[in-house]
C-alpha positions as CSV (number, residue, x, y, z in Angstrom):
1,X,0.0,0.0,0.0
2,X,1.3,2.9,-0.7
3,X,2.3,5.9,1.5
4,X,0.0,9.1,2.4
5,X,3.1,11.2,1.6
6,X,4.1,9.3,-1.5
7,X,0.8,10.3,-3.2
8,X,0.4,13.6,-1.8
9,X,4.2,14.3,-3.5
10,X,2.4,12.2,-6.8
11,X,-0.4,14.8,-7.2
12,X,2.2,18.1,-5.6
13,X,4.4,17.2,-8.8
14,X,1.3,16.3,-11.4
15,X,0.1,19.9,-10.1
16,X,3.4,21.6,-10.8
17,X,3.9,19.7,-14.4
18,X,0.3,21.6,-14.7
19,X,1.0,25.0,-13.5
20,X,4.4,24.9,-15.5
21,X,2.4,23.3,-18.8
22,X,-0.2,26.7,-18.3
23,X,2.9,28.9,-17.6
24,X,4.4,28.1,-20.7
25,X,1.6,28.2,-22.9
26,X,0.9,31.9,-21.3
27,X,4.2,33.2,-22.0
28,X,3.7,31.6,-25.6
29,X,0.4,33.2,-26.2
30,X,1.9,36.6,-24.8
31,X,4.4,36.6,-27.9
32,X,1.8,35.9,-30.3
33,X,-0.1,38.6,-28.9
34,X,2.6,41.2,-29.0
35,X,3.5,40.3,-32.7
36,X,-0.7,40.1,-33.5
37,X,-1.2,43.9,-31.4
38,X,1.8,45.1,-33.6
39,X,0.3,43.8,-36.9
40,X,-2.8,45.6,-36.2
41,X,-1.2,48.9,-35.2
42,X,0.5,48.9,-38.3
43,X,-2.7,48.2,-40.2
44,X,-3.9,51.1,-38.4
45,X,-1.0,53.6,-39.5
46,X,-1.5,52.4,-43.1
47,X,-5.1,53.1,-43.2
48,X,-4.9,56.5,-41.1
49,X,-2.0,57.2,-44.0
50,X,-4.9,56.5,-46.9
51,X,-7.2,58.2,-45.1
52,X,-4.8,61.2,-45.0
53,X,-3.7,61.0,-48.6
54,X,-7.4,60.6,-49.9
55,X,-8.7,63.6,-48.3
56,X,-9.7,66.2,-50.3
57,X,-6.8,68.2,-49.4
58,X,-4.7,66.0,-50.6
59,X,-2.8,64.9,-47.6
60,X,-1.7,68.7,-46.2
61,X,-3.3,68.5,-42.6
62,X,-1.5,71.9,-41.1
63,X,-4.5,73.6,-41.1
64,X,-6.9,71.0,-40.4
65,X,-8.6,70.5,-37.6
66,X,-8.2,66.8,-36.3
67,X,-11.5,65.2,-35.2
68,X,-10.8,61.7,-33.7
69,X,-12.1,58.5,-36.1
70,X,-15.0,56.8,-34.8
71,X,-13.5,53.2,-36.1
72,X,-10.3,53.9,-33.7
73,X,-12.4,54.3,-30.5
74,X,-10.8,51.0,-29.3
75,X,-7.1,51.7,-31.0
76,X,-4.7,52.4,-28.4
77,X,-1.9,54.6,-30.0
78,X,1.1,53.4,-31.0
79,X,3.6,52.9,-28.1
80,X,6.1,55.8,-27.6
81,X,9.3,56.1,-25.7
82,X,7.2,58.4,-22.6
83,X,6.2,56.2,-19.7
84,X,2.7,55.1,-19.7
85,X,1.3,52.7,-16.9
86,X,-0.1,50.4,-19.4
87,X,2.7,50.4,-21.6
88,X,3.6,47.2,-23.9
89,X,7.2,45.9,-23.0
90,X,8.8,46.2,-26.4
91,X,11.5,43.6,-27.4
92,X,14.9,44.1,-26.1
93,X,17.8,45.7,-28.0
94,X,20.8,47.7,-27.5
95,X,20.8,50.5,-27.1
96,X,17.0,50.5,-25.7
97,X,16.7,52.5,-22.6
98,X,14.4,51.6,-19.6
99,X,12.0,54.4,-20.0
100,X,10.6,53.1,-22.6
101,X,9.4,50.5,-19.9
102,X,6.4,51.2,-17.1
103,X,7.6,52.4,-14.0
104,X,6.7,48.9,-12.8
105,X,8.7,47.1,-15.2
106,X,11.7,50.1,-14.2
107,X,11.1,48.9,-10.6
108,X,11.9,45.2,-11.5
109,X,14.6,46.0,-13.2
110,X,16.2,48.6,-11.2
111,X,16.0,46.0,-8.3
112,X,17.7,43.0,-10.2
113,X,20.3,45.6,-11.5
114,X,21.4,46.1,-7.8
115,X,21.0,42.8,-7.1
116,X,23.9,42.3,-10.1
117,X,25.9,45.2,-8.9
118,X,26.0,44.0,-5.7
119,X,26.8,40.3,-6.7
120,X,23.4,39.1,-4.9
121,X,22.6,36.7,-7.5
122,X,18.6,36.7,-8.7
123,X,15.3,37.2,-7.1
124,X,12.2,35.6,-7.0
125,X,8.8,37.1,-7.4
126,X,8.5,36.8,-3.6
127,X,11.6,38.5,-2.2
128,X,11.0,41.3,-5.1
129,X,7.1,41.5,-3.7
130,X,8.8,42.1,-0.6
131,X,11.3,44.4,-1.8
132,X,8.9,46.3,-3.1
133,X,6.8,46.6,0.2
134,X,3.7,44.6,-1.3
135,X,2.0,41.8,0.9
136,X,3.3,38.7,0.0
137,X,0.4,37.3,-1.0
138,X,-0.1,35.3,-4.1
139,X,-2.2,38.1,-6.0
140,X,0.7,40.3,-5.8
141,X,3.1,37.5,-6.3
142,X,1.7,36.2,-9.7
143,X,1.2,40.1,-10.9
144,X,4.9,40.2,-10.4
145,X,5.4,36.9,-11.9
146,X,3.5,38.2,-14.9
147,X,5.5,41.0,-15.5
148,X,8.7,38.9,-14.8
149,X,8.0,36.6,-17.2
150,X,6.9,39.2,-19.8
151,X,10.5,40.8,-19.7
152,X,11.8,37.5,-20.2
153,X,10.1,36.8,-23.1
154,X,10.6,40.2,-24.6
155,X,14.8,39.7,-24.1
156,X,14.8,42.4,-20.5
157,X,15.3,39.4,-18.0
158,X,16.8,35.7,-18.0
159,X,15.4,32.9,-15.9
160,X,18.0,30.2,-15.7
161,X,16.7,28.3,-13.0
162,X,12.8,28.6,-12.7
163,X,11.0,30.9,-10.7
164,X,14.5,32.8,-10.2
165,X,15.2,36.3,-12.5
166,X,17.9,38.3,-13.1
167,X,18.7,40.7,-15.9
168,X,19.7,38.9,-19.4
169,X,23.2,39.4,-20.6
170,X,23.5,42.7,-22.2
171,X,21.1,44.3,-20.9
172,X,22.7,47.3,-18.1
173,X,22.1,50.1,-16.3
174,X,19.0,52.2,-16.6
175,X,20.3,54.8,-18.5
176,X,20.5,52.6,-21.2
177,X,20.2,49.1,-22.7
178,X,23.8,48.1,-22.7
């Protein structure tokens, strides 16, 4: 017969294999999303750029007045190097600096780069919750595992053993991205 522990660790790892199975399968349905939001906004430039050349006009808007387009209620505008607090978390390159980034995405990263600096090694979503002066408590936790995992898709962060971050070679200081 087997042991109460031996089954409880049975169904502890089949949930893991689970969680890490969804995890995945988020972070690979982030991607898509980012490259599938980027398609559309350029979709949108190319038909604001019709629009702009068809008008009657014939293109020259300095002395037009704009009136927002109905059909781009729902279009958020293209993403800009200002911080916004919904900002997308563009793909890693050098050169890029952090304020292209949400203060919140700054904050993880400002907090793995002293981490670095000071040869701490990396962080887990926990002990940067805590950091940060959140509750430790898994809302918080997995809203910070979110955005973890996002800069590590997007090139920001590296995850080498699971669950732990710390910044992806190249990527420096917040003045810039090398």
């Amino acid at each position: 017969m087997p042991s109460v522990v031996g089954l409880l660790e049975q169904h502890e790892l089949a949930a893991r294999r689970r969680v890490d199975g969804l995890r995945e399968e988020a972070d690979r349905i982030q991607a898509e999303l980012a490259v599938a939001e980027l398609k559309w906004q350029e979709w949108v430039i190319a038909r604001r750029r019709v629009d702009a050349m068809l008008a009657p006009d014939g293109g020259d808007t300095a002395d037009t007045e704009i009136t927002p387009d109905v059909r781009d209620a729902d279009v958020p505008s293209p993403p800009r190097d200002a911080v916004k607090p919904k900002s997308q978390v563009p793909v890693w390159r050098d050169g890029l600096a952090w304020s292209v980034l949400s203060v919140d995405y700054q904050r993880i990263l400002q907090a793995l780069s002293d981490r670095l600096r000071l040869h701490q090694g990396p962080l887990t979503c926990q002990e940067m919750a805590a950091m940060f002066g959140m509750d430790v408590v898994p809302a918080r936790v997995e809203a910070l595992r979110s955005k973890a995992k996002r800069l590590v898709a997007r090139g920001w962060l590296a995850e080498r053993q699971p669950g732990r971050f710390t910044l992806a070679a190249g990527v420096a200081g917040p003045g810039g991205g090398s």
